[in-house]
KOLTI-31975 format. One record per residue (C-alpha): residue in three letters; y, x, z. Coordinates in nm, 2 decimals. Layout:
BEGIN
+---------+--------+--------+--------+
: residuo :  north :   east :     up :
+---------+--------+--------+--------+
:     ALA :      Y :      X :      Z :
...
+---------+--------+--------+--------+
//
This chain:
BEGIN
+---------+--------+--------+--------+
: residuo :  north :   east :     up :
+---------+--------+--------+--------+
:     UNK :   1.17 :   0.90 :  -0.89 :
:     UNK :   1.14 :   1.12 :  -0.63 :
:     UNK :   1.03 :   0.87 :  -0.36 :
:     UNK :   0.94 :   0.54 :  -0.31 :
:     UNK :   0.70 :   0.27 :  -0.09 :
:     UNK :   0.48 :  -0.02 :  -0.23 :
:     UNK :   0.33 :  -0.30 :  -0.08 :
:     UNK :  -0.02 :  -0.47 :  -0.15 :
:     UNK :  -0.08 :  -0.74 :   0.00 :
:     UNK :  -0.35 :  -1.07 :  -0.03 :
:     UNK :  -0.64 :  -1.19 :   0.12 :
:     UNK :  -1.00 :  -1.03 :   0.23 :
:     UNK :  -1.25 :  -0.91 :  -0.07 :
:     UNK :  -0.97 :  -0.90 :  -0.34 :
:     UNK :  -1.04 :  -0.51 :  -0.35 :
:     UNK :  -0.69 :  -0.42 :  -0.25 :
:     UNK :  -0.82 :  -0.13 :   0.05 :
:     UNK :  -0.94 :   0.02 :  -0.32 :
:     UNK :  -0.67 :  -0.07 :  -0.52 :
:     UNK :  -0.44 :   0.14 :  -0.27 :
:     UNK :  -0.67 :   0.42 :  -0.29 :
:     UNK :  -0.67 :   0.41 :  -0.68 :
:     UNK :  -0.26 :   0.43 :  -0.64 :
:     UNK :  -0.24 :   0.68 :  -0.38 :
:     UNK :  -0.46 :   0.90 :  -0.60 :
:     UNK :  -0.29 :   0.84 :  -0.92 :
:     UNK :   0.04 :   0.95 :  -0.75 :
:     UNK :  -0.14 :   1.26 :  -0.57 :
:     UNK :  -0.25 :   1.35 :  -0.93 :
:     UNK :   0.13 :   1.29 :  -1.03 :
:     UNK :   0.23 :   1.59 :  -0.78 :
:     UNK :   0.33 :   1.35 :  -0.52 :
:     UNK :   0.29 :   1.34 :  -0.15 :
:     UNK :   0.11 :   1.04 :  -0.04 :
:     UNK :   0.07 :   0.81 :   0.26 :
:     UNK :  -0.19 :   0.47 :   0.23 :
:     UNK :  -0.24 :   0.29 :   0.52 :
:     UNK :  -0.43 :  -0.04 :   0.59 :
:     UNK :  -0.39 :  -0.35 :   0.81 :
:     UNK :  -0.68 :  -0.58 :   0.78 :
:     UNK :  -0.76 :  -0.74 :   1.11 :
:     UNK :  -0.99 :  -1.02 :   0.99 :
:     UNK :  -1.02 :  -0.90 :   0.65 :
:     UNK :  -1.42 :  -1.02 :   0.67 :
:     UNK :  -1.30 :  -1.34 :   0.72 :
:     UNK :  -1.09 :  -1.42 :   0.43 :
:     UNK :  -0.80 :  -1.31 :   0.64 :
:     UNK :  -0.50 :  -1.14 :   0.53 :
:     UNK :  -0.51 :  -0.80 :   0.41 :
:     UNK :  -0.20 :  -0.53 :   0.35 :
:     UNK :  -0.18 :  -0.25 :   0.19 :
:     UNK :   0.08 :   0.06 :   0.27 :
:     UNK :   0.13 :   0.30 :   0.01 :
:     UNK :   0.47 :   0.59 :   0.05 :
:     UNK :   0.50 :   0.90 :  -0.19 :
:     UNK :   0.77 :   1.15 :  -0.19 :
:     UNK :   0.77 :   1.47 :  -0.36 :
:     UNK :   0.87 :   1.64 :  -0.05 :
:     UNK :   0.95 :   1.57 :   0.30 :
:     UNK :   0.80 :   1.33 :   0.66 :
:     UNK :   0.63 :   1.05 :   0.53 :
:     UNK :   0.60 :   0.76 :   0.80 :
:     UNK :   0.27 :   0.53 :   0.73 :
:     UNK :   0.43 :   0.21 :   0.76 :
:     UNK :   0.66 :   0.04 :   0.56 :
:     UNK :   0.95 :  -0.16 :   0.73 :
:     UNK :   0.99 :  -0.53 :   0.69 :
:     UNK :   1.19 :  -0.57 :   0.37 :
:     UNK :   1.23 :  -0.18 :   0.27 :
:     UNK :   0.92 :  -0.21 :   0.01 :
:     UNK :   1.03 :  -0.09 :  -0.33 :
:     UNK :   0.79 :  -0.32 :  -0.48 :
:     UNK :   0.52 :  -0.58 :  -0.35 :
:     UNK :   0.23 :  -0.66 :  -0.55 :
:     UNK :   0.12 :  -1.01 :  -0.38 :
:     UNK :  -0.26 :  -1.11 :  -0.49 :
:     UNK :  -0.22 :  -1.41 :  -0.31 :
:     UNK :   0.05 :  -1.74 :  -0.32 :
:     UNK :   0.00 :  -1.77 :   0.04 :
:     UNK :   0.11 :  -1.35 :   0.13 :
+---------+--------+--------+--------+
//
């Protein structure tokens, strides 16, 4: 594959900030390019917590994935 986007996505103190890093690296060691970006406003909290992650080998890569344009999603949670 020669690009692609995941989506990680739960709730505060699952460890998905390093799960995304552990990815993002893997694919970096794969020869990818590789964007990880985080939203988790009240992450402290218990609050909701997701997880950007875009490779390509080549090419722009924009940080943020679209609403419904994820490849995949890996949902920690029932409620995300």
């Amino acid at each position: 594959m020669t690009k692609g986007s995941l989506v990680l996505c739960g709730v505060g103190g699952q460890g998905l900030i390093a799960a995304g890093r552990i990815v993002g690296y893997a694919l970096l060691l794969g020869g990818y390019r590789v964007r990880v970006a985080e939203v988790h406003g009240l992450a402290q909290r218990g609050g909701s917590v997701v997880v950007h992650v875009r490779y390509a080998r080549q090419g722009a890569l924009a940080p943020i994935i679209s609403e419904g344009r994820a490849d995949a999603v890996i949902a920690l949670e029932l409620i995300e």
